[in-house]
C-alpha positions in Angstrom: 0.0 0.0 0.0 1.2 3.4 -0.5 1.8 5.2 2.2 -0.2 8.2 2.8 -2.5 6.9 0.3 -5.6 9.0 2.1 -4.0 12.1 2.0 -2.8 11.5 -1.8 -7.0 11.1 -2.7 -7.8 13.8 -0.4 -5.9 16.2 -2.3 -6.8 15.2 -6.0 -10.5 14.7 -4.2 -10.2 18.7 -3.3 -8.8 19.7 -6.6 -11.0 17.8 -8.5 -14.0 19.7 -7.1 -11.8 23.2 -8.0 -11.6 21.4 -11.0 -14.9 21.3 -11.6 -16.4 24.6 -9.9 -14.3 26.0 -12.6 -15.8 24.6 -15.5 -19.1 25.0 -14.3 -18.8 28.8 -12.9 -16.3 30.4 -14.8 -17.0 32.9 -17.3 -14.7 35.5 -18.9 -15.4 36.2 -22.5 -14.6 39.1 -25.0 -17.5 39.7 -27.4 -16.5 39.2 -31.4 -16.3 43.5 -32.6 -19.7 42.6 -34.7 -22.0 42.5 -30.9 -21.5 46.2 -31.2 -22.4 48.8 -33.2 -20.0 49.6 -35.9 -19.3 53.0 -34.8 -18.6 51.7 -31.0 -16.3 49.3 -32.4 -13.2 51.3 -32.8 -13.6 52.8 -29.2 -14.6 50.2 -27.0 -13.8 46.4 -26.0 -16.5 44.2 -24.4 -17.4 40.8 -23.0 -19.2 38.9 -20.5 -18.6 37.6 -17.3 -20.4 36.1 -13.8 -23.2 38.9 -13.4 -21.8 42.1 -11.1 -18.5 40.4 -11.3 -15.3 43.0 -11.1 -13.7 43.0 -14.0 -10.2 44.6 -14.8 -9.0 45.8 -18.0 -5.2 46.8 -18.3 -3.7 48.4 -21.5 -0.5 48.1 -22.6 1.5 49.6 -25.4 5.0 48.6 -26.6 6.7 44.8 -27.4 7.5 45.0 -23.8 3.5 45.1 -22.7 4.6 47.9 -19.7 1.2 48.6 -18.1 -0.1 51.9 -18.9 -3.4 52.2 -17.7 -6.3 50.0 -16.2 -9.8 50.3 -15.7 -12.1 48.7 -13.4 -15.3 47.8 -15.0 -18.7 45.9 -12.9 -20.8 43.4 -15.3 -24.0 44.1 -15.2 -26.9 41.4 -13.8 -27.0 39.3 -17.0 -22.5 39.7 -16.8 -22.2 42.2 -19.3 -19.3 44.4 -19.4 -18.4 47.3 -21.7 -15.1 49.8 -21.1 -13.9 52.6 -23.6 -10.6 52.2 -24.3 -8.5 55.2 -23.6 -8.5 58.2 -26.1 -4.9 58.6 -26.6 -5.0 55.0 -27.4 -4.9 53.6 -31.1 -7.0 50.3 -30.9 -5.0 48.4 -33.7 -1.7 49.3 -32.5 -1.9 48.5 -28.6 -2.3 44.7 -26.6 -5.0 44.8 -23.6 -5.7 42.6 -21.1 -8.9 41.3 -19.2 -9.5 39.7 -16.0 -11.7 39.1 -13.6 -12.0 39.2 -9.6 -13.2 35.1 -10.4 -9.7 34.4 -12.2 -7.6 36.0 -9.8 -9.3 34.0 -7.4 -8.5 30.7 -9.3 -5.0 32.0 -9.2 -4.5 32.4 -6.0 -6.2 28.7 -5.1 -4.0 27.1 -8.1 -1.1 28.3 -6.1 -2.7 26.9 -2.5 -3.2 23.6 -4.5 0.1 23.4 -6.0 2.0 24.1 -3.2 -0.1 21.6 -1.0 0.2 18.8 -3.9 4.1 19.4 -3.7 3.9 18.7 -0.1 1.9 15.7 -0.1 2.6 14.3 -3.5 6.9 13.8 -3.1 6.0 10.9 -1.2 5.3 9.3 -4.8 8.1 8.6 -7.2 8.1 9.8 -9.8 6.8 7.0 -12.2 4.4 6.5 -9.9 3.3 10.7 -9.7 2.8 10.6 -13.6 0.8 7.9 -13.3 -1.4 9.4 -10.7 -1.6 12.4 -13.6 -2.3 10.7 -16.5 -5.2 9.0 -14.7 -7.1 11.9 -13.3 -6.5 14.3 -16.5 -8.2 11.2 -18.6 -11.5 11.9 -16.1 -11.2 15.5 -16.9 -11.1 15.9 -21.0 -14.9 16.7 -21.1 -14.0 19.9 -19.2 -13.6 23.4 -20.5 -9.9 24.4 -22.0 -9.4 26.9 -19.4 -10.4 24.2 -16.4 -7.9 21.5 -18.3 -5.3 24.5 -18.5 -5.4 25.1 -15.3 -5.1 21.1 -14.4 -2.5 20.8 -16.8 -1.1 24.1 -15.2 -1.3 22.2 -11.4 0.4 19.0 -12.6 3.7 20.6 -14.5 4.4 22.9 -11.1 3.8 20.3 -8.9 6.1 18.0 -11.4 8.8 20.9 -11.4 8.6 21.5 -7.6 8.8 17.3 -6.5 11.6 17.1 -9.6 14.0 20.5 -8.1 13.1 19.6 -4.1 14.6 15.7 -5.0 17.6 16.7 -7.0 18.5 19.3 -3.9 18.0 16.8 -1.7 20.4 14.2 -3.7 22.7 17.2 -4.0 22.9 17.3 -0.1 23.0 14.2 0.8 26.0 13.5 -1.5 27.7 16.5 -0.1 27.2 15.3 3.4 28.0 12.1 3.0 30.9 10.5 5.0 32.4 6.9 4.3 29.4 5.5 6.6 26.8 6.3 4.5 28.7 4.1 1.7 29.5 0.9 3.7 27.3 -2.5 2.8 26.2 -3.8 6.5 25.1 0.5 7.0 23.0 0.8 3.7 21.4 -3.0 4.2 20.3 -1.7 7.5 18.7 1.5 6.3 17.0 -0.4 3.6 15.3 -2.3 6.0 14.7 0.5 8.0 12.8 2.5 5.5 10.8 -0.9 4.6 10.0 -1.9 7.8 9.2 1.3 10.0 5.8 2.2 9.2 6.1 6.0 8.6 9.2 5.6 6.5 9.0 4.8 2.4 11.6 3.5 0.3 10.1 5.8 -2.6 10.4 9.1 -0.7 13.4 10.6 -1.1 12.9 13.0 2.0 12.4 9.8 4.0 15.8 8.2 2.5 17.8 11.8 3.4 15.8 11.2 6.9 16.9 7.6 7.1 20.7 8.0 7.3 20.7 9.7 10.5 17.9 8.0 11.9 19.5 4.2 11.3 22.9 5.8 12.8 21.3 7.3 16.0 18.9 4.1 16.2 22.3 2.2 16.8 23.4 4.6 18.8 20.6 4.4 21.8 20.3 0.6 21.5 24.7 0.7 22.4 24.4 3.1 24.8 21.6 1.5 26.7 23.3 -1.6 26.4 26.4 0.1 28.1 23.9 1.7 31.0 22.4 -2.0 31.3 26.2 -3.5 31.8 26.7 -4.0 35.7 29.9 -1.6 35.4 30.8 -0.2 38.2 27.4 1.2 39.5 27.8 2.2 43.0 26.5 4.2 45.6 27.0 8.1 46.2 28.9 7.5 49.6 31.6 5.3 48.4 31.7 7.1 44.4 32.9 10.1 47.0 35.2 7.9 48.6 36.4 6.6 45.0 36.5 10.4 44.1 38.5 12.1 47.3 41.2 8.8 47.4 42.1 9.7 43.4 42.4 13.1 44.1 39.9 14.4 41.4 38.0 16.4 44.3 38.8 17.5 48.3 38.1 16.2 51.0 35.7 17.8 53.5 34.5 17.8 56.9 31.0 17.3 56.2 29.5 16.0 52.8 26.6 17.6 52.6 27.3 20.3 50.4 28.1 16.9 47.7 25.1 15.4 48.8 23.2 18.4 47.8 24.9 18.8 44.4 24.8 14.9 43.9 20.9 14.7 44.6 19.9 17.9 41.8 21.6 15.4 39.3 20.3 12.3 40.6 17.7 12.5 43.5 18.1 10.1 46.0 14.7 7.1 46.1 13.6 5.1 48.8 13.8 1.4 48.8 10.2 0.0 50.5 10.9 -3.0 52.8 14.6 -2.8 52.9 17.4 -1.8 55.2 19.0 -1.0 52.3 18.9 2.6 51.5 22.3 3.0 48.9 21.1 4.7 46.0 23.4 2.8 43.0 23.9 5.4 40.0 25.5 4.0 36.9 28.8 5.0 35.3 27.3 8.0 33.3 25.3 9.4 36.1 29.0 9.1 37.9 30.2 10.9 35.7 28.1 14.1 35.6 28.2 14.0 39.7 31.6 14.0 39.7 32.4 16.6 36.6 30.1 18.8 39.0 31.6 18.2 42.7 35.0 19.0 40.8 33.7 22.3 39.2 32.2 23.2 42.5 35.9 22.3 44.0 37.2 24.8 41.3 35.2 27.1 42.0 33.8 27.5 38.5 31.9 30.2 37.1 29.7 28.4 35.1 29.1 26.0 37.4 28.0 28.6 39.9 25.8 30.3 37.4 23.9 27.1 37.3 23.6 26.9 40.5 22.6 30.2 41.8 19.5 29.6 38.8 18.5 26.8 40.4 18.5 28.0 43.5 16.8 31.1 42.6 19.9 33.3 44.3 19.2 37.0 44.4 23.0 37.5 43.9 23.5 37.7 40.4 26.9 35.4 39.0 28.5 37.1 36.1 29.2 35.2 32.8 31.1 35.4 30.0 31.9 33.5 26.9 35.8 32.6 28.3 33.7 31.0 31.5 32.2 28.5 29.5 35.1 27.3 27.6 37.3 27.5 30.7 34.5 25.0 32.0 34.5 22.6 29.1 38.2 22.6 29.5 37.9 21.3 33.2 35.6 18.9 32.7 38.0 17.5 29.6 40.9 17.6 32.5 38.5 15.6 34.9 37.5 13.2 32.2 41.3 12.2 31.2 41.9 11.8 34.8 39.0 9.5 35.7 39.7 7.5 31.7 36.7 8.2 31.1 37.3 10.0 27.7 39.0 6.4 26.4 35.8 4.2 27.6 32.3 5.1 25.7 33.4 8.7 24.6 30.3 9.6 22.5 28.2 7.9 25.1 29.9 10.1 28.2 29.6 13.2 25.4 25.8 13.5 25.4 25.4 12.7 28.9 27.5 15.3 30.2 25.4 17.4 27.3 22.4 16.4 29.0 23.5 18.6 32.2 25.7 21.6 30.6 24.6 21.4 26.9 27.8 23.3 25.3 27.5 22.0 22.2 23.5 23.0 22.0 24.4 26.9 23.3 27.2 26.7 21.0 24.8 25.5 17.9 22.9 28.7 18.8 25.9 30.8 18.9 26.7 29.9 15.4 23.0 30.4 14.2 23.0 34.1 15.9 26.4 34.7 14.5 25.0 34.3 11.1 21.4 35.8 12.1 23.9 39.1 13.3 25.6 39.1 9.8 22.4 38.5 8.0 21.0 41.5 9.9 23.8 44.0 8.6 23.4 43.0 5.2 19.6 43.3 6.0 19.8 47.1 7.5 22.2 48.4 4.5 19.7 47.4 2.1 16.4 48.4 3.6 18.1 52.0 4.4 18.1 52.6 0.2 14.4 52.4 0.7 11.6 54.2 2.1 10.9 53.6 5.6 7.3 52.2 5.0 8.9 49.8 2.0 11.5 49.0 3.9 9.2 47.8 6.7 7.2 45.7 4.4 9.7 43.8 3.2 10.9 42.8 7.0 7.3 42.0 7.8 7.0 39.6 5.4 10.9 38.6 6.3 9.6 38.0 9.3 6.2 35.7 8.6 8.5 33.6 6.5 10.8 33.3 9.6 7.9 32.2 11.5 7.1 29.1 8.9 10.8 27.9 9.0 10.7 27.8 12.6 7.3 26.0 12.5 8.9 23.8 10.0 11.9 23.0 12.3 9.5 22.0 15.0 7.4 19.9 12.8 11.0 18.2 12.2 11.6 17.5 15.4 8.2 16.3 16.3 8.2 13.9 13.3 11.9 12.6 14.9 10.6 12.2 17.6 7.3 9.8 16.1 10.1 7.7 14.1 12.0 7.1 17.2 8.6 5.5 18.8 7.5 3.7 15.9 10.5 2.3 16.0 10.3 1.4 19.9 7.0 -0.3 19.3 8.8 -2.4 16.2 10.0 -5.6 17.8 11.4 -7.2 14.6 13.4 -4.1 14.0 15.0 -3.8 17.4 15.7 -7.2 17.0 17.6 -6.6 13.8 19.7 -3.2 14.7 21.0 -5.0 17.9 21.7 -8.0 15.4 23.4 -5.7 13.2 25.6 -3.7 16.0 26.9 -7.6 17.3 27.2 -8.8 13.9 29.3 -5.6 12.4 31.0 -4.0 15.2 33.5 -1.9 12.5 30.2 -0.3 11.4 29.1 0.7 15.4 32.2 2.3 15.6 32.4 4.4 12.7 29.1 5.5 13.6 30.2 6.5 17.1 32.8 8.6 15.3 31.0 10.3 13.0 28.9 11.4 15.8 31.6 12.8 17.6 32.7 14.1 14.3 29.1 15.8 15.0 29.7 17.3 17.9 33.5 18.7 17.2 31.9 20.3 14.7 30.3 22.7 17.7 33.3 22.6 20.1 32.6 26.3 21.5 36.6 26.9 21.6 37.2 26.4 18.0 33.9 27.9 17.2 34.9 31.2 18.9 38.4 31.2 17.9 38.0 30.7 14.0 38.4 33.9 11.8 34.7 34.1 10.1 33.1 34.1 13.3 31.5 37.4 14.1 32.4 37.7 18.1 33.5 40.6 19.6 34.5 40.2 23.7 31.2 42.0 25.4 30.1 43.0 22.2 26.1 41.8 21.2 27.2 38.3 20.2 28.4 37.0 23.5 25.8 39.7 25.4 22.8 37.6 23.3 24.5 34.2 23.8 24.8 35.0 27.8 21.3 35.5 27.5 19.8 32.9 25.9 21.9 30.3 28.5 20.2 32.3 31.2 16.8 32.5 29.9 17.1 28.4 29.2 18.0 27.5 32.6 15.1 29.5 34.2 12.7 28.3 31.6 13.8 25.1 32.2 13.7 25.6 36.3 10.0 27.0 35.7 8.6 24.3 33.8 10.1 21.6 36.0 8.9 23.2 39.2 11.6 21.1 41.3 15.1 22.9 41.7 16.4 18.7 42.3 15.5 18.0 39.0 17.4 21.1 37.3 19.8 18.8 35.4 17.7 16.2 34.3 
């Protein structure tokens, strides 16, 4: 079955009735010179339309038809229309143009349809498209030539759109491609993938771009939960601070409970009912976010306290800058090489310690608002060569468009997020990714590494030290950036409603 079949006959169900309207409805006709009298005839152009329908007549003179005037004419009730053509105007030696308020009307839906039948039509290929096509303008020949025009019109945009959207999409994917995306055991699995997972299709060329990260992070979860699942190490917070104090990676203290409290906003502390047992056993990555934090606190970072003072809604105000949070990352590199943890699981420790102090994410948005800054200059110097009421136009609309890419990005995430659970509720195809991850270890580890690759590409020291980068010390870059760190840890504080669950 194709997928989205219902969508696919909703649309040519909708358009088939525009279709249809349009034959039935629409009227725009000029009148032969002989329906008026001969002495009218060199003065005047006529027609008929729907009945007290708008109609617009625009006169053009010249082999490059530049507008020169247009009327505005109403039909009468039987749809008549009449208009005198302008006197300084010689009949046989200018073009004119008629429309109506119905055919700009059409125009406008065409477009609604055709961008619509782009969006829900490139799930077909394209054999498959032209066959969809062929069928429904064989149901439509009885129809009037404009209504098949306009049909015929539909079909080559949508056509053109699918055709230039799938050849930018190849064009990307072959440009990001990396020596994973060309390896046997890593395209058998995908294929599977897009056969087997019920919202993917092997004809849909978005779904195939989607595919190749999606079969990369699917192996991805299923090793890393197989490495939280291994009975490595897990112990309890009391003798992890032990572990921590005798290897000299933080200080020993008189009382604990400063760790404690630290400790517990990572990883709250549960009751066990109807046991004397009350050691709460974290696992090697929960380890390692408690202790990169008890060694920051030791150090007295910045950032660290910045974090903290958020989450516990301090009235004392901590002071960041952009040299804070790379002088954090660096310690928490240091504290990594000296635990060996950076030589275990390193993607896996990466996006945990991500999931508490999320450099890589602020430094994602850095490099967005460094080009939204740039963007912006260019932006101003143009709009100033225009009148102030043009100018702001022109960013309105700028800024409606900005709205749909952000609705678009969340729609993105959102559908991400649906793969990953129809893939949860797949048996057969968590079956076969954990197959394939014992069965091709080379391939799991090339995939760690291009995921790393991933997140070097967003390490906040290079990303502020490279030449193109827009960042000036205090200047609105980093004053922005500051901003939008502080504004995510309260947001995050306020939704959560529990300062012990800050981290997580």
């Amino acid at each position: 079955m194709i997928k989205n079949k219902w969508k696919i006959e909703m649309w040519f169900r909708n358009f088939s009735y525009f279709i249809h309207k349009i034959d039935s409805e629409f009227i725009l006709e000029e009148y032969l010179e002989d329906y008026l009298p001969k002495e009218y005839r060199p003065n005047f152009i006529c027609g008929k339309a729907q009945p007290s329908e708008t109609i617009y007549v625009s006169y053009f003179i010249n082999q490059d038809e530049q507008t020169v005037e247009q009327h505005t004419v109403e039909c009468d009730k039987t749809g008549f229309f009449i208009d005198e053509i302008p006197k300084h105007f010689i009949k046989n030696k200018m073009h004119y143009f008629i429309d109506s308020q119905s055919k700009i009307d059409i125009k406008d839906l065409l477009n609604e349809f055709i961008d619509q039948g782009t969006a829900i039509l490139n799930i077909l290929d394209l054999n498959d498209l032209e066959t969809y096509f062929n069928d429904y303008l064989e149901t439509i020949n009885h129809t009037t030539e404009f209504a098949k025009k306009i049909a015929n019109k539909a079909m080559k945009e949508i056509r053109k759109n699918i055709e230039l959207e799938q050849i930018k999409q190849q064009v990307s994917y072959m440009k990001n491609a990396d020596q994973v995306s060309f390896l046997e055991s890593f395209k058998d699995l995908k294929h599977t993938i897009l056969k087997q997972h019920r919202d993917l299709s092997l004809k849909n060329v978005d779904d195939i771009i989607i595919s190749d990260f999606l079969t990369r992070y699917l192996i991805y979860k299923e090793k890393q939960d197989s490495y939280v699942k291994k009975d490595i190490s897990s112990i309890n917070k009391s003798q992890y601070f032990k572990k921590l104090v005798i290897e000299g990676l933080i200080r020993e203290r008189k009382s604990n409970s400063q760790y404690f409290e630290i400790a517990n906003s990572i990883k709250p502390s549960s009751h066990n009912n109807n046991s004397l047992n009350q050691s709460d056993e974290i696992d090697q990555f929960r380890q390692a976010v408690i202790g990169i934090s008890l060694n920051l606190y030791d150090h007295n970072d910045t950032y660290f306290k910045f974090i903290r003072s958020i989450m516990k809604k301090s009235s004392r105000k901590v002071n960041l800058t952009i040299d804070d949070i790379i002088k954090s990352k660096n310690n928490i590199d240091k504290f990594m090489k000296k635990n060996k943890l950076i030589s275990n699981n390193e993607l896996f420790y990466l996006t945990t310690i991500e999931d508490t102090f999320h450099f890589t994410l602020f430094t994602a948005i850095t490099d967005l608002i460094d080009k939204v800054v740039n963007v912006s200059s260019r932006i101003i110097e143009e709009a100033s060569q225009y009148d102030i009421l043009i100018a702001l136009h022109s960013l309105n609309s700028l800024k409606n468009e900005l709205n749909t890419i952000i609705d678009k990005h969340e729609e993105n995430l959102i559908r991400f997020e649906s793969l990953i659970n129809g893939y949860v509720r797949n048996t057969q195809l968590k079956i076969l990714v954990r197959n394939t991850i014992e069965q091709h270890p080379e391939l799991t580890m090339k995939i760690e590494d291009s995921l790393i690759s991933n997140l070097n590409d967003y390490n906040i020291s290079e990303i502020y030290s490279r030449e193109t980068f827009n960042n000036d010390y205090n200047g609105i870059l980093d004053k922005l950036m500051i901003q939008v760190i502080n504004d995510f840890y309260k947001l995050r504080l306020k939704k959560l409603n529990s300062a012990s669950k800050l981290y997580y």
